[in-house]
C-alpha positions as CSV (number, residue, x, y, z in Angstrom):
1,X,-130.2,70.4,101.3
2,X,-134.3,68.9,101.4
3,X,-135.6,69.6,98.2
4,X,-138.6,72.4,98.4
5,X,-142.0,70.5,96.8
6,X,-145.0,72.7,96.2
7,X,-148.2,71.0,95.8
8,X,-150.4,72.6,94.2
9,X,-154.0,71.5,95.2
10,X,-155.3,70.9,98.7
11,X,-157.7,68.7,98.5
12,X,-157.6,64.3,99.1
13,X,-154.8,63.9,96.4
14,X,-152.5,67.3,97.6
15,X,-152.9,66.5,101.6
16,X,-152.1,62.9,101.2
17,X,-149.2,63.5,99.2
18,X,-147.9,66.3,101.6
19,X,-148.5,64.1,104.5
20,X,-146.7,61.1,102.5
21,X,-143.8,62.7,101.5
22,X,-143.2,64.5,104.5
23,X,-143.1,60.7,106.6
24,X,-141.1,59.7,103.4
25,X,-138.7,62.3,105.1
26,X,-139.2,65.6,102.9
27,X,-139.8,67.9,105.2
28,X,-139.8,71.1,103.1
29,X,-143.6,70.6,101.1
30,X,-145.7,73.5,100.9
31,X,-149.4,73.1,99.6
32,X,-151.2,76.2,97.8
33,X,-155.1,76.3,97.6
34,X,-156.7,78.4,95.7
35,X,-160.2,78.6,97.9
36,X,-159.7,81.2,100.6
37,X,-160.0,78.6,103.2
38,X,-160.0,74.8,103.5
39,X,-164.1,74.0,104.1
40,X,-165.9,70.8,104.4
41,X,-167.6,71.3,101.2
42,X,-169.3,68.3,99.2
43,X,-170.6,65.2,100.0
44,X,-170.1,61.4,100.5
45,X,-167.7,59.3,99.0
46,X,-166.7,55.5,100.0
47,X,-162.6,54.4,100.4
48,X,-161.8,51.2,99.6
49,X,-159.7,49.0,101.6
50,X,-156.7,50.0,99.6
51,X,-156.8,53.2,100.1
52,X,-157.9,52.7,104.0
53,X,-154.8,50.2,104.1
54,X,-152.1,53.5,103.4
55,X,-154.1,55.9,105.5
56,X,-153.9,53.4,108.3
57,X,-150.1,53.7,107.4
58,X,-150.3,57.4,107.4
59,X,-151.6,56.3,111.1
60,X,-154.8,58.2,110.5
61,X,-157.7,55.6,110.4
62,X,-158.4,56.2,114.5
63,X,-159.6,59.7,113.2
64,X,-161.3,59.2,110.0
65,X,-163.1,55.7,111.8
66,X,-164.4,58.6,114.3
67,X,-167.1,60.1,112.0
68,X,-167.3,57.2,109.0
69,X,-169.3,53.9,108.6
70,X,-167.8,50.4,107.8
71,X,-169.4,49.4,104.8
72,X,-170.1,45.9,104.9
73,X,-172.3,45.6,102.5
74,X,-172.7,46.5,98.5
75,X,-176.3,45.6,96.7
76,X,-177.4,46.1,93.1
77,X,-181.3,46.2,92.0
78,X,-182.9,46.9,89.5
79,X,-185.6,49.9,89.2
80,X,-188.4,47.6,89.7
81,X,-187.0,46.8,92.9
82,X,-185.5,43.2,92.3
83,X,-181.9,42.4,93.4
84,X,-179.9,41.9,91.2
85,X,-176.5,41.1,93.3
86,X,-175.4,41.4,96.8
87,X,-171.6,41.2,97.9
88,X,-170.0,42.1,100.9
89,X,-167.3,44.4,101.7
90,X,-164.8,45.2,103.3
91,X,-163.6,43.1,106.3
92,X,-166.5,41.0,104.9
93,X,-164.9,40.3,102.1
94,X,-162.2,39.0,103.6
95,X,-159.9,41.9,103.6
96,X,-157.3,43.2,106.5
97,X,-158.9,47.0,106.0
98,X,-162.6,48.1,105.8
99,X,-164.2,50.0,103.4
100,X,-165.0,53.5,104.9
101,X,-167.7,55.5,103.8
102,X,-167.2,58.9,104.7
103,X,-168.6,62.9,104.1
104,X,-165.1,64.1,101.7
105,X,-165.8,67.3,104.2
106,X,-164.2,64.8,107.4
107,X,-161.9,63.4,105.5
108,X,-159.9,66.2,104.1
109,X,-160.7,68.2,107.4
110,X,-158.6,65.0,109.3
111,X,-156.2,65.5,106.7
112,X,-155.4,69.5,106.9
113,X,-155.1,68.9,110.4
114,X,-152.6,66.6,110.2
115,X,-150.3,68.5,107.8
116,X,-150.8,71.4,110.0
117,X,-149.7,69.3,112.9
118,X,-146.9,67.6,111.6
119,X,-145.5,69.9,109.1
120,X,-146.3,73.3,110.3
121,X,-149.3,76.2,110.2
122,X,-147.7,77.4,107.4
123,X,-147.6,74.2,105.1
124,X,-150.8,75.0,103.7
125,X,-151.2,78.6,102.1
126,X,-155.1,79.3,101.3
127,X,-156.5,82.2,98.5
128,X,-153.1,81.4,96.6
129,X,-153.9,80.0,92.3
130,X,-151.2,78.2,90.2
131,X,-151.9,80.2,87.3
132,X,-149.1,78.5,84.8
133,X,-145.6,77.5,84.5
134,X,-142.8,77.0,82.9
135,X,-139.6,74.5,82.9
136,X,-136.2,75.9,83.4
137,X,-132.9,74.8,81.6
138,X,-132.6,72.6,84.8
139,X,-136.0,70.5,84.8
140,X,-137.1,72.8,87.6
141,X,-140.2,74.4,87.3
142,X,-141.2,78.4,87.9
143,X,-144.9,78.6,88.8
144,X,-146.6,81.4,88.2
145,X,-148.9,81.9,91.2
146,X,-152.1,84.8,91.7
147,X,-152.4,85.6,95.2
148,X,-155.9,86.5,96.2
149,X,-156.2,88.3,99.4
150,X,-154.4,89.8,102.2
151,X,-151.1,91.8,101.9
152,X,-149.6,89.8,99.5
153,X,-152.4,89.9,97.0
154,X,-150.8,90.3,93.5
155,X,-148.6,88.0,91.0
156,X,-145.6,86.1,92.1
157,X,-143.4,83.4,90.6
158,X,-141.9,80.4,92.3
159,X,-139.4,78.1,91.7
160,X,-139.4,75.0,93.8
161,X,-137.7,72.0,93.4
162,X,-140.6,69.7,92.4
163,X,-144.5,70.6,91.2
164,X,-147.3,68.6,91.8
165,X,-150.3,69.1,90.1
166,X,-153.2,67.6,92.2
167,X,-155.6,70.9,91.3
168,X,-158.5,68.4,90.4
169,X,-160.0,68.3,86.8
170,X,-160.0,71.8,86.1
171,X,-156.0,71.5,86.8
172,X,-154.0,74.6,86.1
173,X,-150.9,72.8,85.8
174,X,-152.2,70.2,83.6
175,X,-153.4,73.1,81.2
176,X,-150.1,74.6,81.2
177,X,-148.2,71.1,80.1
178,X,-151.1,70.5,78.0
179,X,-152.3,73.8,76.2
180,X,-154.5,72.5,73.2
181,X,-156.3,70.0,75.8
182,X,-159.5,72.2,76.6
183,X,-162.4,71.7,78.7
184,X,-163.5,68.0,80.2
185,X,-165.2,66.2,77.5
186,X,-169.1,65.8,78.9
187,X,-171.4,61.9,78.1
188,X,-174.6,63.9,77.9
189,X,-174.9,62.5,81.9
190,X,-176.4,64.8,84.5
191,X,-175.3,63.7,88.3
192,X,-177.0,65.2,91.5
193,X,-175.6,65.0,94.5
194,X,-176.3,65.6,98.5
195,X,-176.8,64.3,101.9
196,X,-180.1,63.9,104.0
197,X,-180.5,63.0,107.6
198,X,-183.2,60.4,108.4
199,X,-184.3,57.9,111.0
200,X,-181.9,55.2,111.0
201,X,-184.7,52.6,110.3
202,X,-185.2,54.6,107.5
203,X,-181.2,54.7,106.0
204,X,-180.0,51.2,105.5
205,X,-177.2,49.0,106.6
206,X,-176.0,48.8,103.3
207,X,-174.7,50.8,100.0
208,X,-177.3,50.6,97.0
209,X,-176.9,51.2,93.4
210,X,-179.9,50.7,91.3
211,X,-181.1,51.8,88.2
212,X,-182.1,50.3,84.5
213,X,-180.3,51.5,81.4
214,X,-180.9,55.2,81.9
215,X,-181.8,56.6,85.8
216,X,-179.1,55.4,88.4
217,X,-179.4,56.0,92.1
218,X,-176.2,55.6,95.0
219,X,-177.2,54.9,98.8
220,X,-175.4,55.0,101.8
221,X,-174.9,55.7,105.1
222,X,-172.4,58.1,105.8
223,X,-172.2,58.7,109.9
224,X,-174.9,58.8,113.1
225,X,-176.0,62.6,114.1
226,X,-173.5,63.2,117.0
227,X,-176.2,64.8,119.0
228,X,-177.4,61.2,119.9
229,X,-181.3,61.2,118.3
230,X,-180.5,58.2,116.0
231,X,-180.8,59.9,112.6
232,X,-177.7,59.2,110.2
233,X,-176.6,61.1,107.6
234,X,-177.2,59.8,104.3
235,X,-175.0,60.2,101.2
236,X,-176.7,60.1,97.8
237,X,-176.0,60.4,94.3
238,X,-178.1,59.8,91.0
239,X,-177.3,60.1,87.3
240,X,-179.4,60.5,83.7
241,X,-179.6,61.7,80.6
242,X,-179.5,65.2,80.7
243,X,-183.1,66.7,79.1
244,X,-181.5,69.8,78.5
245,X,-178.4,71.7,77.2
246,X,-176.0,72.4,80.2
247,X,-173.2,74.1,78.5
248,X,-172.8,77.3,80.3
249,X,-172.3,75.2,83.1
250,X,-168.7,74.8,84.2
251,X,-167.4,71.5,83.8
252,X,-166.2,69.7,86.7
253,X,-167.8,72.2,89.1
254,X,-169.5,70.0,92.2
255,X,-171.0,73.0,93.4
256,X,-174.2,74.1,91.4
257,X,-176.9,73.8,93.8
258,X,-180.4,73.0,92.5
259,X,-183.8,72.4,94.1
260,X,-184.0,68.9,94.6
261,X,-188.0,69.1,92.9
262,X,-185.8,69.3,89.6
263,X,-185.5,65.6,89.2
264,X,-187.2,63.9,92.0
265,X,-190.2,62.9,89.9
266,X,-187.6,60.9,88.0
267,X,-187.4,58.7,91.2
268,X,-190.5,58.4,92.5
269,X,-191.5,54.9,93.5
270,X,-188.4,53.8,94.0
271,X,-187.3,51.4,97.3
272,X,-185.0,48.7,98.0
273,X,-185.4,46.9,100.5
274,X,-187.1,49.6,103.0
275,X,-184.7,52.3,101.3
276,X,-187.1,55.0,99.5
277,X,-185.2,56.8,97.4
278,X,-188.1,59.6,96.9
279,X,-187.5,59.7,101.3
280,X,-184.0,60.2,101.0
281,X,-184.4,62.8,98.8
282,X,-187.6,64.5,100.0
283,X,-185.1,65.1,103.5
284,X,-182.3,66.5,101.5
285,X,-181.8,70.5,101.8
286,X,-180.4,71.1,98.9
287,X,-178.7,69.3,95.6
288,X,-175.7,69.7,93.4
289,X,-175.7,69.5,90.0
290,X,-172.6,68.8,87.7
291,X,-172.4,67.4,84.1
292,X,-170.7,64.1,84.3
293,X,-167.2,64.6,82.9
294,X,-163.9,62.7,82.6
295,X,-160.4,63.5,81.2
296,X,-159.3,61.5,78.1
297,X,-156.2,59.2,79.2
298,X,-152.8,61.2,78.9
299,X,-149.9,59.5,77.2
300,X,-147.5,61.5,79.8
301,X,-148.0,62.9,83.5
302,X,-144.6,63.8,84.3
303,X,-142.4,66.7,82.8
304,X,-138.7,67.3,84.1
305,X,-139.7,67.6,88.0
306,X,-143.4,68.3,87.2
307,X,-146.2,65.9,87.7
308,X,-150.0,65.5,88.0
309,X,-151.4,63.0,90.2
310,X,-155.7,62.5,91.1
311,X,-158.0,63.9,89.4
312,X,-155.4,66.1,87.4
313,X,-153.8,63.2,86.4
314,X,-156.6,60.9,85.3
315,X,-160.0,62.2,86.3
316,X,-162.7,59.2,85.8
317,X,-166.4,58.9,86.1
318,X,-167.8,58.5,89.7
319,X,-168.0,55.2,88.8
320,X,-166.7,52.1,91.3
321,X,-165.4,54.6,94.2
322,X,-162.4,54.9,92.8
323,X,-161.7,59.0,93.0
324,X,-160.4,59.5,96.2
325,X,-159.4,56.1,96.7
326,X,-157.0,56.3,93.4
327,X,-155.7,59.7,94.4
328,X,-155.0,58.5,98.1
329,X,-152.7,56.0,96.6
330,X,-151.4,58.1,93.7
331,X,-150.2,60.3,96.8
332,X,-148.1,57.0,98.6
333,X,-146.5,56.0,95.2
334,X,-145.8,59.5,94.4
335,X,-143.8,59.5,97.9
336,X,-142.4,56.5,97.4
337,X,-140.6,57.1,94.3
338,X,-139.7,60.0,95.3
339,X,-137.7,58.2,98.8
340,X,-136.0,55.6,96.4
341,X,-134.7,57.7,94.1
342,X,-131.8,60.3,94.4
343,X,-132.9,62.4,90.7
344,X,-136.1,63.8,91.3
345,X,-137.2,63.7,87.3
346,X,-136.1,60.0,87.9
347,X,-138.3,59.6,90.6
348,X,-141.3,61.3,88.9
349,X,-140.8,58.8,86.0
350,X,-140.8,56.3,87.9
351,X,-144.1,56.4,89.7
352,X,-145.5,57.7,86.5
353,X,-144.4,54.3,84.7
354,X,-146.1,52.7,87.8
355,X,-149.5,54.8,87.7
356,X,-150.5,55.5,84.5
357,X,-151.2,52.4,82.8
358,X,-153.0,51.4,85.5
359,X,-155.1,54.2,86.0
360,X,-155.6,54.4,82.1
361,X,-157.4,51.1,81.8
362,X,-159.5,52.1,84.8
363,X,-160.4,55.0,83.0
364,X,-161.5,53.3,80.1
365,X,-163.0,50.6,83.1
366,X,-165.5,53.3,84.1
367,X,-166.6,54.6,80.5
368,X,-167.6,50.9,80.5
369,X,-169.6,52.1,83.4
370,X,-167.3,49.2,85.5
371,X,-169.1,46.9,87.6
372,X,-172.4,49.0,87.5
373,X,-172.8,47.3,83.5
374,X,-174.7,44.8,86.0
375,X,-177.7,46.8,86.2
376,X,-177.8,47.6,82.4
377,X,-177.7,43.9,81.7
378,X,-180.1,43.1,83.8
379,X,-182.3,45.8,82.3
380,X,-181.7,44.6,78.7
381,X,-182.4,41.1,79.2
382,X,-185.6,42.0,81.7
383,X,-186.7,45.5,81.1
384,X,-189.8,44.5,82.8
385,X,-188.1,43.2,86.6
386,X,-187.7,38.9,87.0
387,X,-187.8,37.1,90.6
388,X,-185.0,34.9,89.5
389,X,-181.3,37.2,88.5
390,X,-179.6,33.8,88.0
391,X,-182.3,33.1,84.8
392,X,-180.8,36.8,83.9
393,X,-177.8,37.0,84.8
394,X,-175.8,33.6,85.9
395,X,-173.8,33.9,89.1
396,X,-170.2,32.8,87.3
397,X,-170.9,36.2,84.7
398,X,-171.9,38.6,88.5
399,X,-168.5,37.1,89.5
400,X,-166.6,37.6,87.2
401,X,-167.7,41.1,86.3
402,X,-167.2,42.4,90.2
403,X,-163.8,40.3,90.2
404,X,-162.4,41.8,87.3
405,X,-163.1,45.8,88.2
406,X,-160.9,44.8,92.2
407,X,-158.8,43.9,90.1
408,X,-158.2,46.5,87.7
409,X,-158.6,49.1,90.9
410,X,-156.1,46.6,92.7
411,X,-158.8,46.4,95.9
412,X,-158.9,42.9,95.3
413,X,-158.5,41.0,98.8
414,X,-155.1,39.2,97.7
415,X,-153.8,42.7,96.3
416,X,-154.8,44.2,99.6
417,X,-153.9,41.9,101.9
418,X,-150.2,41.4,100.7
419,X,-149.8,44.7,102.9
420,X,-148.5,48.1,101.1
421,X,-146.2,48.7,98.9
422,X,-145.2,52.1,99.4
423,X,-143.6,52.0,102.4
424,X,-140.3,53.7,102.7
425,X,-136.8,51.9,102.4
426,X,-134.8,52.4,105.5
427,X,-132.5,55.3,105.7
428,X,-134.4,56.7,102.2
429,X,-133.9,59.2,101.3
């Protein structure tokens, strides 16, 4: 008998890990979401080559390529407008996979539909809220579940064979094996985020990140109006000090929308390159507003045949592009363990002793603020802008700095290109 796994989470992390286990050959998965329906809600977010490299497996890139942009291109200035590095991406780069950029609305859209598709209509159940659990004699967990609407609105209990915890940082099942944790500790960062269609002489070819050692601003294109007219829809996302106490504000919620005159004289005058960021912001309809938060590093992720995997698991600053992408491949490891090994607890252990120290020291990568620290070094040793970086910063130091976060992310070309390695034994499981 197929062991039942409830997921509970449908967002990137929770449909990969559906769609992962189910071509690992578990078959029974069911996915509970607590909104009342799955909606393209949000904004950009870039997938790197890793992460594209196991959705190709998943034998989804054809769809996602259909409404993304290749990005071939990464650049860091400074606030004056100088650039301070340029590196390219992707197939650029030299890797076998691009680097998408994509609206998180598309992807996780592409991804419902193919759990619905493959699994069944009923493998994702909407309006329904992990609430807590609690392990049995057997490692098996009951789940305590609130449904929200229709006629079985009310309180229920579950006991599946396996729990996943991929409910994002707010994660109801990572509160319940973790009581005393509390709410996401905050930096004193405030992030705004949203999209704006312009001209496409207007949006760049290339991702920006620029800043000095307080404002930061994130650029991209995200996809081409389908209408035809030649706008593209730009992604963009910014980061200070917050001026401001923002307690009452829920931590970890992307979906505070502000008037975009809040902070736009913060960023006025700024362009790289032909990219004005006061444009790109002046042709936004609204903005979202979010402390920035982070989970501290957890010393376990897996209890009996419970785990946590994304954000629940080790939610980071968006720093480096790494949320999505680490949950995408949290989501193939989880699978694979799960194939290649008979005990389910087993399994769980095992892809937690392969996840968690790495996704622990890219924690700590990004509260180093990762390979962005380019732009406060730059600021430090030339607050006032420089026509020369390499008087600033030498290339060997830019180098090194960029090589060493691939690394830690494992999107590195050579870690890449050595092909994946979650796919699933023969005859597993």
């Amino acid at each position: 008998m197929t062991p039942h796994i409830l997921i509970a989470g449908g967002g990137v992390a929770g449909l990969t890990a559906a769609l992962s286990l189910h071509a690992a050959g578990f078959p029974h998965v069911t996915v509970v979401e607590a909104a009342p329906e799955i909606r393209p809600v949000g904004a950009g977010l870039n997938l790197m080559p890793n992460a594209v490299r196991e959705l190709d497996a998943l034998g989804l890139l054809d769809a996602l390529e259909a409404d993304a942009v290749r990005t071939r291109e990464l650049r860091y200035y400074h606030c004056s407008g100088a650039l301070i590095s340029r590196e390219p991406r992707g197939l650029g780069a030299g890797h076998r996979w691009p680097q998408l950029s994509v609206h998180r609305g598309r992807l996780q859209r592409v991804l419902a539909d193919a759990v619905r598709r493959r699994i069944g209509p009923s493998a994702i159940v909407t309006g329904v809220r992990v609430t807590g659990l609690e392990q049995l004699p057997d490692g098996r967990p009951r789940v305590r579940l609130d449904h929200r609407e229709g006629s079985r609105a009310g309180r229920a209990s579950l006991e599946p064979d396996v729990l996943i915890g991929a409910d994002g940082i707010r994660s109801a099942v990572r509160a319940a094996l973790n009581p005393r944790e509390g709410e996401p500790p905050w930096n004193g960062t405030l992030v705004w985020r949203g999209t704006s269609w312009l001209p496409a002489d207007r949006a760049g070819t290339f991702m920006l990140i620029a800043g000095d050692d307080r404002r930061k601003a994130v650029v991209y294109p995200l996809s081409p109006r389908p209408s035809g007219s030649g706008d593209v829809l730009v992604n963009w996302a910014l980061a200070m000090p917050a001026d401001r106490i923002v307690d009452a504000t829920p931590r970890g919620d992307w979906n505070r929308a502000v008037p975009v005159t809040d902070f736009l004289h913060h960023y006025r005058g700024w362009e790289f390159d032909g990219v004005s960021v006061e444009r790109v912001l002046k042709a936004a309809d609204t903005a979202y507003e979010y402390p920035m938060v982070d989970r501290e590093p957890l010393a376990r992720w897996s209890h009996g045949r419970t785990t946590l995997i994304g954000d629940a698991a080790h939610a980071m600053y968006p720093i480096g592009s790494n949320g999505a992408t680490q949950s995408i491949i949290d989501a193939r490891a989880l699978a694979h363990a799960m194939a290649a090994h008979p005990d389910p607890a087993g399994a769980l252990a095992a892809y937690e002793a392969h996840r968690r120290p790495a996704m622990t020291e890219l924690q700590r990568a990004n509260r180093r603020l990762g390979p962005e620290v380019v732009i406060n070094l730059a600021h430090a040793r030339a607050p006032g802008g420089f026509t020369d970086i390499d008087t600033v910063i030498p290339p060997s130091e830019r180098r090194e700095i960029a090589a060493r976060y691939a690394t830690t992310g494992a999107f590195d070309p050579e870690s890449v290109n050595a092909g994946s390695p979650y796919e699933v034994p023969v005859g597993a499981p």
